[in-house]
N, C-alpha and C positions, 0 to 999 in steps of 0.2 A: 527632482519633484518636491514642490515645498506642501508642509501641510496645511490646509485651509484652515480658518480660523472659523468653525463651523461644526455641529455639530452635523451627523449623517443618515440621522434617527429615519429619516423619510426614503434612506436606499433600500429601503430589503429589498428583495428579490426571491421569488418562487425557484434562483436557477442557484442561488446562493450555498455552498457546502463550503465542509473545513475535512480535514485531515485529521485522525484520529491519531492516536501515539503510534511511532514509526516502528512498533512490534506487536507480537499479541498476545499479550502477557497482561495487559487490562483488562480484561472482560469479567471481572467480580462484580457482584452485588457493589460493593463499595464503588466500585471505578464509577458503575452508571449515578449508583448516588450521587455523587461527587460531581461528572461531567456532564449528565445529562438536564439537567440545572444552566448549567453556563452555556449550551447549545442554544436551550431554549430563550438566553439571555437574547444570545448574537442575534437570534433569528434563523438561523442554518434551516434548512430542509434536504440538505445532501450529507451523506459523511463515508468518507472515504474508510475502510476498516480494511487491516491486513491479517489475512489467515493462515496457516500452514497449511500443509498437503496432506499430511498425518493427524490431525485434528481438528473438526470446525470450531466457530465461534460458539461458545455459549446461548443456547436458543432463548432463554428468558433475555440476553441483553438483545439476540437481534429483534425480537419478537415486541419489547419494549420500547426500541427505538421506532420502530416503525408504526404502533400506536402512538405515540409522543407527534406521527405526523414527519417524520425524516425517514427518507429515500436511502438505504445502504448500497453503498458500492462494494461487494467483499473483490478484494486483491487478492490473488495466489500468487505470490512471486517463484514462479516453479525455477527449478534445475535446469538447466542446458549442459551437455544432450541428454542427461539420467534424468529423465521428465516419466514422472507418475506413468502408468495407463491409464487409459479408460476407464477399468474394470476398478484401478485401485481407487481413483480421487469417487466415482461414481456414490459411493456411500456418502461420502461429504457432499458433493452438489446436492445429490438427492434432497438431501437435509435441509443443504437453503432456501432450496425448489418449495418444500412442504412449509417453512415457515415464511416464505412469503420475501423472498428475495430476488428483485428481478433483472441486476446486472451481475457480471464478471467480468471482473480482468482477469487475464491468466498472460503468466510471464510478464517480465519488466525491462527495459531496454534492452532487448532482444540482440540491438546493432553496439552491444560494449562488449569486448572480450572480458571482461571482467565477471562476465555473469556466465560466460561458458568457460568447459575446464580449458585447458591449455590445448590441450590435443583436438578438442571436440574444437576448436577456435579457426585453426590451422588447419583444418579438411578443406577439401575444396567442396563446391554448391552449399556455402551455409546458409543459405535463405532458402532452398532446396528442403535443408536436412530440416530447417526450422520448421518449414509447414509442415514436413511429416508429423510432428511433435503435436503441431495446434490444431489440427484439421481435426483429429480424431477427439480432443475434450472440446474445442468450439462444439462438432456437431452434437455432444453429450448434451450441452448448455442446452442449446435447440431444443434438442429432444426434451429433456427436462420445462420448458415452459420458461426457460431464462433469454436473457441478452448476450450475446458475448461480445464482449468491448476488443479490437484486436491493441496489443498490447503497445504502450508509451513508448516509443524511441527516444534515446537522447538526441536531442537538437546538435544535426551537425552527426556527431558520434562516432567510434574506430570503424563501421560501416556507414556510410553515408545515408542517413534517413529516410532521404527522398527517394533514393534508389531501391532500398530494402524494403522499404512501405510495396512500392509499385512492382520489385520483382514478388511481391509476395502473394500480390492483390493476381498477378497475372498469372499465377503459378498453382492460386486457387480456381482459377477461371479453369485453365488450360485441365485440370485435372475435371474439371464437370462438378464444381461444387459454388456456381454463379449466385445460385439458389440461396447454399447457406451466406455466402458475402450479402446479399441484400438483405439479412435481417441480421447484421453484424454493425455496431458502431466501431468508432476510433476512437483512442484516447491519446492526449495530447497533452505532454509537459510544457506548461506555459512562465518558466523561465523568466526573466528579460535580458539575464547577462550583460545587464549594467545600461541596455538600451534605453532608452525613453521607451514607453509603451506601445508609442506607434511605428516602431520599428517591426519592419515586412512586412507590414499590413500592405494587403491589396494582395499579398500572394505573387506565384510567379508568372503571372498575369500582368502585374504591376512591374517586374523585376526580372523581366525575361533574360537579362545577360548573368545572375546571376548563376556561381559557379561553388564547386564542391572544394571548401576549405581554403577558397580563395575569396578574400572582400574587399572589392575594389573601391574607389572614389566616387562610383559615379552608381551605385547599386547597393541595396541591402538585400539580406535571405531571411529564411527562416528561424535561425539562433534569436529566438525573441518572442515577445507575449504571445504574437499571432501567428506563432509555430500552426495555429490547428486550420489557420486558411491555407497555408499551401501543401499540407496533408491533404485537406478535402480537396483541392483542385488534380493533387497526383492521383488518390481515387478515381474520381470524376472522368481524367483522362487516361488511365490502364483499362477500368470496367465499366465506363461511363453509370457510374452510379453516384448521387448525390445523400451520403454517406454520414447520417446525425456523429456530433461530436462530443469528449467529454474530456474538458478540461483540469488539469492536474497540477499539481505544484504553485499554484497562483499566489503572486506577492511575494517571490520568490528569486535574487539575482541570479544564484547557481547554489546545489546544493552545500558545496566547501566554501563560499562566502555567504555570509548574511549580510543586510543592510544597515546600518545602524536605527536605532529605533524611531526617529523622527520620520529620516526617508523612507522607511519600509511602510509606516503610516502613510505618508504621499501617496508609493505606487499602491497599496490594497486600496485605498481612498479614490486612486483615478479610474483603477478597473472597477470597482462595485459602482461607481457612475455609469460607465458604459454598461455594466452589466444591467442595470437599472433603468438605465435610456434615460438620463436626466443630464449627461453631457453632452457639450456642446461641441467638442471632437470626435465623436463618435458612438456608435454602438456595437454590440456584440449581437452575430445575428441569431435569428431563432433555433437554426439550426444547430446551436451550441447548448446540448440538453442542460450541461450544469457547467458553475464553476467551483473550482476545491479551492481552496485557498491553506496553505501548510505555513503553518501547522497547528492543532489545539493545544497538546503539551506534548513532551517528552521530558525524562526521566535527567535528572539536573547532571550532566557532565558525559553526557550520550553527545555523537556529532551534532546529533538535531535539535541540540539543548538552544543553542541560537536562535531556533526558527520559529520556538515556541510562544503562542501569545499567550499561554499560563505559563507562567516560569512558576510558578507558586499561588498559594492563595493568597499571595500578599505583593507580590510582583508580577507585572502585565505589561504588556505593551501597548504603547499608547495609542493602537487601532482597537484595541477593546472600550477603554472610554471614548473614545471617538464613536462607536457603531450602538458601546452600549452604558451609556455614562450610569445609569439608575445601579449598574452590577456594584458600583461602591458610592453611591449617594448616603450610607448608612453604614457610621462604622463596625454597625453588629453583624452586617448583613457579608458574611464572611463564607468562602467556598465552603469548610470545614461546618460551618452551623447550617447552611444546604443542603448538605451531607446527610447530617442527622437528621435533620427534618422529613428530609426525601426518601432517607430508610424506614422511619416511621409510618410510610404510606401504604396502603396493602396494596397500591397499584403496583409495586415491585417484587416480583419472586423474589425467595432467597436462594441466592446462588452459591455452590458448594464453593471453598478455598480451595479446597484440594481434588478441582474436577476429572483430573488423570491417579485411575485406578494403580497403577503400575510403569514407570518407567526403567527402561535399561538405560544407562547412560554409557553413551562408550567415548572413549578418547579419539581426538583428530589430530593430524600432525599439518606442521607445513606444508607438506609434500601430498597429505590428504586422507583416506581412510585405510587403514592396514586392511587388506582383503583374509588375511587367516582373522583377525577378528569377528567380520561378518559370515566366514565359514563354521568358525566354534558357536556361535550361535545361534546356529538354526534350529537343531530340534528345541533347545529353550523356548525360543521364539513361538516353533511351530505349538510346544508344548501350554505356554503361560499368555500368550499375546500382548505383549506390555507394546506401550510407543516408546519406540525407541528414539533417541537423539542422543544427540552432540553438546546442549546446552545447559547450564548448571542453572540460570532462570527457568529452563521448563521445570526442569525436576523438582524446583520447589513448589510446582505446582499438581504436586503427585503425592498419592498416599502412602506409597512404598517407591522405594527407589532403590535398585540392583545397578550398583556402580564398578565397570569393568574398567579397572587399573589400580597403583599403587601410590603411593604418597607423592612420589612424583613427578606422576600427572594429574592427580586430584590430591592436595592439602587435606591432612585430618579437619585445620580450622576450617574447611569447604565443606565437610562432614557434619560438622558441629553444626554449621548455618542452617543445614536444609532439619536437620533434628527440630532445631530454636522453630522451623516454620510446622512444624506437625509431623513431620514424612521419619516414616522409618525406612531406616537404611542399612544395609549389606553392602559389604564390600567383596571383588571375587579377585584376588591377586594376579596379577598374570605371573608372579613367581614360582616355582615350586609347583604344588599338583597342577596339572593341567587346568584349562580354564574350562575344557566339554566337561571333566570329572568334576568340578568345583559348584558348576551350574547343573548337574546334572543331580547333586545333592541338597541341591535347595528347595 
């Protein structure tokens, strides 16, 4: 795909989003200073945002984005099979619900073992076991006055997509929940995996011999942009429902390659045309609510550090001046001096640094969560209510921080960092006194 010698000022698009940072650990005052500026550069009106199960997004950033005029899509990428309840995530939805958030994803490539544990992978009926999981927070979504988007499959994937979409579609049928399917979108990784764009278009309508993990000479599938037509056609033919779409991952070859920066200009250049209806190969049709395009930034030396079209306020990729050439027509006119300008405004809350009251931090192994650990913890827990995790970035976004292990599995200098950010910190040995007696005196 070569890049037009053109500027693309006249594609925007009402269907137009980007991917926010591939964690969520952005959501300060500073971050929106910062990025909500360059949003409003591209033109965006979607954005993709990823949340934990244990803590929503910050309401002043969702509540701001969504006066600024963009649509949030919050992401839960839950657990498989230790998937939240109901009753746990329900205080989180609720939350989105009241500030005005009207999709969800829940769960993420559902058909990768990689996202279930090893055991939970290897049961048999795992599309079975899966809708047990989704059935009961989709209908919460419902309930609450949301959308629930049913979750992105990897194209292709160690379950076959197209099978697991339609055993799942049929397995919601079959249990009397027809109802909630029709007020359920799809979302759809739209990939190319090195295709031209217009690989699988037409769907398997167009491509009826195609076959699972097999690509013959004479046939293309689904592994490619228009992953989300032959989704909507397997809907279509399990529940005969004609099923809105929401595109994900756009301008994207896979996520462990990136394009180099010219090409990857090309392909977002040839999709925001279709998306825009001003090509002459084609269009995207209505029924594809939005497209995401990944990535806005990510943290410099993260896998997603490739994909990102802010690499810095000083390096970009050249789909940015393409879509928004005026972002550096002015070399004052700099992400950082945006920033401060945009924090000077009273149309942005101040948002706390340090939004998490209390975390426990507990250590993870290879092998996965020591169960005496989550046992010594409980009346703590039930006791002080801290969120607990796994991650040394949450915790510096905590005011206190109760760290269960010893030097080596948490670094003094790991100590020292989260101090340097504000957070006081306790350490509870697992050496010597017991760890219930240790916590049971703090």
């Amino acid at each position: 795909m070569v890049l037009k010698n053109r500027y693309i000022k006249d594609l925007s698009s009402p269907r137009f989003g980007m991917h926010y940072f591939p964690d969520s650990l952005h959501y300060t005052n500073q971050d929106l200073a910062t990025w909500l500026p360059r949003l409003k550069d591209l033109r965006a009106r979607w954005l993709v945002l990823l949340s934990d199960a244990s803590r929503a997004i910050p309401e002043q950033f969702i509540t701001t984005v969504i006066q600024s005029g963009i649509t949030p899509i919050v992401h839960i990428p839950l657990a498989l099979p230790n998937t939240p309840s109901a009753d746990e995530l329900k205080p989180i939805l609720s939350a989105y619900s009241r500030w005005g958030v009207k999709y969800i994803i829940l769960f993420d490539k559902p058909n990768e073992s990689a996202n279930w544990s090893g055991a939970g992978w290897v049961q048999q009926d795992l599309v079975e076991r899966f809708i047990d999981r989704f059935l009961p927070l989709a209908a919460l979504v419902v309930h609450l006055g949301m959308i629930p988007l049913f979750p992105p499959l990897q194209p292709g994937g160690d379950y076959w997509d197209l099978t697991f979409l339609k055993q799942a579609l049929i397995s919601m049928q079959r249990r009397g929940q027809l109802n909630l399917v029709k007020q359920m979108g799809i979302a759809s990784y739209g990939y190319t995996f090195n295709h031209e764009i217009d690989w699988g278009s037409g769907g398997v309508e167009k491509w009826p011999k195609a076959l699972p993990y097999f690509t013959s000479e004479n046939s293309e599938d689904q592994r490619g942009f228009y992953n989300h037509e032959w989704l909507k056609q397997v809907a279509k033919s399990a529940v005969n429902l004609d099923l809105p779409v929401v595109i994900l991952g756009a301008g994207v070859r896979e996520p462990a390659n990136a394009y180099s920066p010219t090409v990857h200009a090309g392909v977002c250049q040839e999709i925001l045309e279709r998306l825009s209806g001003t090509s002459e190969k084609g269009t995207i049709p209505d029924d594809v609510i939005c497209c995401n395009f990944h990535l806005l930034s990510a943290d410099v030396g993260t896998p997603d550090a490739a994909h990102a079209w802010f690499r810095s306020p000083e390096d970009v990729l050249p789909i940015v001046d393409l879509i928004a050439p005026e972002i550096h027509r002015a070399e004052t006119a700099t992400i950082v001096e945006a920033s401060k300008e945009y924090q000077a405004s009273d149309s942005v809350p101040q948002v706390d640094p340090l939004p998490i009251e209390h975390y426990l931090l507990l250590p993870i192994y290879e092998w996965g969560v020591a169960e005496f650990h989550l046992e010594v913890i409980r009346p703590y827990v039930q006791k002080y209510h801290p969120t607990i995790g796994f991650s040394l970035q949450e915790a510096g976004l905590a005011k206190k921080v109760t760290i269960l292990g010893g030097e080596q599995t948490f670094p003094e200098e790991d100590l020292a960092a989260l101090r340097n950010r504000g957070c006081v910190v306790e350490r509870v040995s697992v050496d010597g006194t017991s760890i219930a007696t240790q916590l049971e005196e703090r």
